[in-house]
N, C-alpha and C positions, 0 to 999 in steps of 0.2 A: 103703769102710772108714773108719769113725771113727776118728781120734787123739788121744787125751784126754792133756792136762799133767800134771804132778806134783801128786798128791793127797795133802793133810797129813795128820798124822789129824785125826780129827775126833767134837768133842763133838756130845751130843745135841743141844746147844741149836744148834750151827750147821748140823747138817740138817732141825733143824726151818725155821731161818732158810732155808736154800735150796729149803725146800716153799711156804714164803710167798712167797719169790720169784717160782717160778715161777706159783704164784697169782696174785699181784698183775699182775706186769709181763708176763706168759706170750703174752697173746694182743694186747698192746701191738705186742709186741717182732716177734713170731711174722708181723703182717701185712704191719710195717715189710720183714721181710727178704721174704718171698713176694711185695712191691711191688717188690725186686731181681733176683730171678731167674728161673729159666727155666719150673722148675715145683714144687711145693707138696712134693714129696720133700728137694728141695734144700733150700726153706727149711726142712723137719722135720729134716732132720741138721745146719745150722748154729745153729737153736732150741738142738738137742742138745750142739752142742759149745760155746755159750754159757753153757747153766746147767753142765758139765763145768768148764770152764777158774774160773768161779766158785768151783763146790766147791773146787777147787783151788788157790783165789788163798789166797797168807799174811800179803799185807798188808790193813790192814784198807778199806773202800770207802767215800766218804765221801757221795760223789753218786753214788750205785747205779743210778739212771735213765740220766744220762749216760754210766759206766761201763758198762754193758749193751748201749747201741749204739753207743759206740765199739768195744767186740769185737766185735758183730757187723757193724760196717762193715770190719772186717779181715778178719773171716771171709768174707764176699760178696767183696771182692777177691779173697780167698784161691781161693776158689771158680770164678772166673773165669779166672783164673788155671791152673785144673785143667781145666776144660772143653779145650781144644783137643788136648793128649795125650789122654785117654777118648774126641774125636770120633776121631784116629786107631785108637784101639783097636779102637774101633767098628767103622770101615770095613778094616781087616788081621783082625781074631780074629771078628768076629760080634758080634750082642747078644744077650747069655746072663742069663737072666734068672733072678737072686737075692735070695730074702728075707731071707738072714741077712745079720746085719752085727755084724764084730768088734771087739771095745774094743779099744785097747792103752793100758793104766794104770801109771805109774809113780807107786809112790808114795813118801814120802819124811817123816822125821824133823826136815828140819831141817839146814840146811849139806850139800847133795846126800848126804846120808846115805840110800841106799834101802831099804827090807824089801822082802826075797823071800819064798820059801816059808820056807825053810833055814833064818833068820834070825828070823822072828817069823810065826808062824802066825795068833795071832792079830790082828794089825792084816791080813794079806790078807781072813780070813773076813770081819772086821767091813767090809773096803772093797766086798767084791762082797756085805755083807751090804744096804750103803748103795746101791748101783747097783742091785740090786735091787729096792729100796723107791721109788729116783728113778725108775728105768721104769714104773711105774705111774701116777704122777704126769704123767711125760711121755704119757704114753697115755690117760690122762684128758683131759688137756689137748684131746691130739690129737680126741680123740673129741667134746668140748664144742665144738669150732670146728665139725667137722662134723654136729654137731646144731643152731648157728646160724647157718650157711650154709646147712641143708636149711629152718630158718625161716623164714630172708629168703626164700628160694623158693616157701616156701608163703604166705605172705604175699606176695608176688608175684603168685603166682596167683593169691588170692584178689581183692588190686584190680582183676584182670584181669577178670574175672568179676565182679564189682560195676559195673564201669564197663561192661560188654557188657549189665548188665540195666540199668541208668541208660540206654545207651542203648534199648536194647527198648522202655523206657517213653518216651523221648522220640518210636520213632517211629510205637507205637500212639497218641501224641496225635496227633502232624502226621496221621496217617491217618483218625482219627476227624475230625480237620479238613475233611482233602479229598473225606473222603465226604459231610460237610454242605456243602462245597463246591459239589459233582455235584448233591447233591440241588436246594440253593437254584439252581444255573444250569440244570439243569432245567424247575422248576417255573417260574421267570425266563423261560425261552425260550417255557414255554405260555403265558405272560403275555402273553409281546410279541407272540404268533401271535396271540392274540384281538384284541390291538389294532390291528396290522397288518390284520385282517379287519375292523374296525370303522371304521375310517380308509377301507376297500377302500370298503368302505358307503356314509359318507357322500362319495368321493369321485362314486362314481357314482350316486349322490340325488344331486347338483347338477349333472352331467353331464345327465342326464336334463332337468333346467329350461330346458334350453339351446333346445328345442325346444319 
């Protein structure tokens, strides 16, 4: 379960701001934190709860970079932190495995002043109008890393294979080498049989004068 802070309301222009954010700094941020944990779920939900706590900050951010992973160096504590209750859970309840995951959104006026349903309708529609439009965003995102992780693997492969025909061709030359090798020591050894026979020759021509 996701836990999302107190969410202002919020102009156009400042969810546009938080789409650029996650444009800009998304896959900065997103590596930094999966170079933290355990596995690439974890860093997709503290991703999540990063640009959340954003939308939801009231003051204004001055160094956006640095204030980005100082949250999420809290949230990866935070995270850590959580791990050891969930291994128990694990090992007393089982691992029960679920795709859905819950927000809980409180959102707010200004001076802990909250809207509910009761109280303003429409700032709730327009909040889950905005989480709505940011899940896409975050799903894109998600889906861009894993179209340039499946790059770098193909491109992987493919060096791999480039360098397996680099070698082929190196070891069709040494080959074509060692066959003119065979041949030249060959023909070399018929060389040296005629001459060995020719030397046999003149050894026993002068053998011969002896007498």
């Amino acid at each position: 379960m996701t836990e999302v802070g107190i969410i202002p309301l919020m102009s156009d222009e400042h969810k546009n701001n938080i789409t650029q954010t996650i444009k800009q700094h998304g896959r900065r941020l997103f590596n930094f934190i999966q170079s933290k944990v355990a596995n690439t779920e974890d860093a997709k939900d503290i991703l999540q709860d990063v640009f959340y706590q954003l939308a939801g900050n009231t003051k204004p951010v001055e160094q956006l970079s640095s204030w980005l992973f100082t949250v999420a160096r809290n949230k990866i504590t935070d995270n850590y932190r959580k791990k050891k209750p969930e291994l128990l859970e694990d090992i007393f309840i089982g691992d029960e495995e679920d795709d859905n995951a819950v927000v809980n959104m409180l959102i707010s006026s200004g001076n802990e002043n909250f809207v509910s349903d009761s109280s303003d309708v429409t700032t709730i529609n327009n909040a889950k109008i905005f989480l709505d439009n940011l899940m896409p965003a975050v799903a894109a995102f998600d889906l861009q890393q894993q179209i340039s992780a499946q790059q770098e693997a193909l491109k992987k492969a493919e060096r791999k294979y480039k360098n397996l025909q680099d070698d082929a061709d190196d070891f069709q030359k040494k080959k074509k080498k060692i066959e003119q090798q065979i041949e030249d020591n060959q023909k070399d050894q018929k060389d040296q049989q005629a001459e060995i026979e020719k030397q046999r020759q003149l050894l026993e021509a002068l053998k011969g004068r002896q007498k």
